[in-house]
C-alpha positions in Angstrom: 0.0 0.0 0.0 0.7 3.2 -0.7 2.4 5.4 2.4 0.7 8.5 1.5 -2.4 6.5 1.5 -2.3 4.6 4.5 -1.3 8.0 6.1 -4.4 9.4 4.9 -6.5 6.7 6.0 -5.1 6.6 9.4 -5.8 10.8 9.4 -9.4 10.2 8.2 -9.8 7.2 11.3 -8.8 9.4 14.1 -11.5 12.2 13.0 -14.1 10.0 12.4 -13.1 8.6 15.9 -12.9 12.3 17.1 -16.5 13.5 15.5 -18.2 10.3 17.4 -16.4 11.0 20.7 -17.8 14.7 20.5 -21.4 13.8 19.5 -21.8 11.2 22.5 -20.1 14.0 24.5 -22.7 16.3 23.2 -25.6 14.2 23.7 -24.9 13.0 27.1 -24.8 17.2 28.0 -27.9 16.8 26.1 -29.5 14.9 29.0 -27.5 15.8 31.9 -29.0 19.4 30.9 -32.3 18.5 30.5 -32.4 16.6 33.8 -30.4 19.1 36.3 -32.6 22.5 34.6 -36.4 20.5 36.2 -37.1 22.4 39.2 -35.7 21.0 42.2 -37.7 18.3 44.0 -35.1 18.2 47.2 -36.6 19.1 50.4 -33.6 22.0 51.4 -34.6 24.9 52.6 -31.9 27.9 53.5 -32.1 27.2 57.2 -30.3 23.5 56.4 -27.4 25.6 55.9 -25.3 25.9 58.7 -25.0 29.3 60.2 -22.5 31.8 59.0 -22.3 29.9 55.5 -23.9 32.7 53.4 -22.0 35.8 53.1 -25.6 37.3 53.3 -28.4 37.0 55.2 -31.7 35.6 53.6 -33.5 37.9 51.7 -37.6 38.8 52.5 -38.9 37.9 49.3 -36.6 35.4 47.8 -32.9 34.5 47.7 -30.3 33.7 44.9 -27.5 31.6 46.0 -24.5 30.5 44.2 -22.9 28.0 45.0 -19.2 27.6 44.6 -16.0 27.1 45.4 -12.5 29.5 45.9 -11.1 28.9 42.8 -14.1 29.5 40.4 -13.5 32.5 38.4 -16.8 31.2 36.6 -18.7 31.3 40.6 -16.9 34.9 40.7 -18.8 36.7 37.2 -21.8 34.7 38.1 -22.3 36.4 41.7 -21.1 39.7 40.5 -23.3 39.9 37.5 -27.0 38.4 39.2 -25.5 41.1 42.3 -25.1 44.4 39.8 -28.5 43.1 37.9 -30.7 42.1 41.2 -29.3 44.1 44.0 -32.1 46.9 43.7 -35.0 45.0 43.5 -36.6 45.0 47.2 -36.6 42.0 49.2 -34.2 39.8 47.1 -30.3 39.3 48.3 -27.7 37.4 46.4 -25.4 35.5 48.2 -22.7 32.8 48.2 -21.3 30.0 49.8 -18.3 27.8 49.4 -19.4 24.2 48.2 -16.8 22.9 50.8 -18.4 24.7 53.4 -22.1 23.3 53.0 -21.1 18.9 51.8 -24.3 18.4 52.8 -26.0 20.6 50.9 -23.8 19.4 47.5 -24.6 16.1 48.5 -28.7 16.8 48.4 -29.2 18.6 45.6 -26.5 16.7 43.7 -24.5 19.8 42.8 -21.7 18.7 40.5 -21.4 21.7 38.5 -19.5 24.7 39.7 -21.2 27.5 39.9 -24.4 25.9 41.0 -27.1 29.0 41.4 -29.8 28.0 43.9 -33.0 30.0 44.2 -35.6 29.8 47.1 -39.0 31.5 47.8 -39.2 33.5 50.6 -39.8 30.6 53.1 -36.5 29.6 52.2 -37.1 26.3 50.4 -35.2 25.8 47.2 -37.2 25.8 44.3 -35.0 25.5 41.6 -31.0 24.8 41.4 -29.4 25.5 37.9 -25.7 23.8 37.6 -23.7 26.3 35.7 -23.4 30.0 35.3 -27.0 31.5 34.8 -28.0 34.7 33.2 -29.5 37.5 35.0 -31.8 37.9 32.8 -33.0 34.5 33.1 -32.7 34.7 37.1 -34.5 38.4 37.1 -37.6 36.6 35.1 -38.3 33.6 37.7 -38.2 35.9 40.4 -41.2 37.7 38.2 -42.9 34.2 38.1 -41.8 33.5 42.0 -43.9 36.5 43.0 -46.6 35.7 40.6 -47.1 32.8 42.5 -45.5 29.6 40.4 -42.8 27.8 40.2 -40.1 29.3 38.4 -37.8 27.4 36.1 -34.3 28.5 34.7 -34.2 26.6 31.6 -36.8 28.9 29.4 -35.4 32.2 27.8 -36.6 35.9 29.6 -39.2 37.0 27.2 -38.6 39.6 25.0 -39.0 43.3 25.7 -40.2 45.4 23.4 -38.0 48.2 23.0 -39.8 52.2 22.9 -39.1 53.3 19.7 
């Protein structure tokens, strides 16, 4: 056989193999995603926590929590950003707490994913945990449908604002 030949053969074998370990990659995100955005059916509420692990105290009307660890520059954006977008609305604090600090709480909502951002009503039960970093946006508009009364979700797009011009 040819050595330019088998060379390209042996090219076009490892991307094939390449492709095929993406797409199962991809697919298994796929599910994990689909699974860890439901709404949270763990019984946790805020006061689980141990005292002094939020840097915050619990807001009124609802609080945002993210969880993550100390060297998370992801955790770091994600706090500052849902803090800058949601630290004027009444009622509602942002805080953070160190996944090494709260095992407990990792273990029960099977947080795997750091940031984790936690949200919970203002009884303090957890009503949704998101693993990743979450858009304020996204955060801003299931604290709308928290006060309305359901149960928020993450994992659907803010609607659209119409813009006044």
């Amino acid at each position: 056989m040819d050595p330019l030949l088998a060379r390209a053969l042996l090219l076009a074998a490892v991307m094939a193999a390449v492709v095929v370990a993406g797409l199962v990659v991809r697919a298994r995100e796929r599910r994990v995603r689909r699974r860890d955005l439901a709404p949270t059916t763990a019984a946790v509420s805020l006061p689980d926590l141990a005292a002094g692990t939020l840097d915050r105290p619990a807001g009124t009307v609802a609080t945002v929590v993210v969880v993550g660890t100390r060297a998370c520059s992801d955790c770091a954006r994600t706090l500052a950003a849902l803090r800058a977008a949601l630290g004027a609305r009444p009622g509602v604090t942002v805080a953070h707490v160190l996944a090494e600090r709260v095992p407990d709480l990792v273990e029960r909502l099977d947080v795997r994913t750091a940031p984790t951002v936690l949200l919970a009503d203002a009884a303090g039960v957890v009503v949704v945990s998101h693993p990743g970093a979450v858009d304020a946006d996204r955060v801003a508009a299931a604290l709308d449908v928290l006060a309305a009364g359901r149960r928020p979700s993450l994992d659907a797009a803010p609607p659209a604002t119409r813009s006044a011009a």
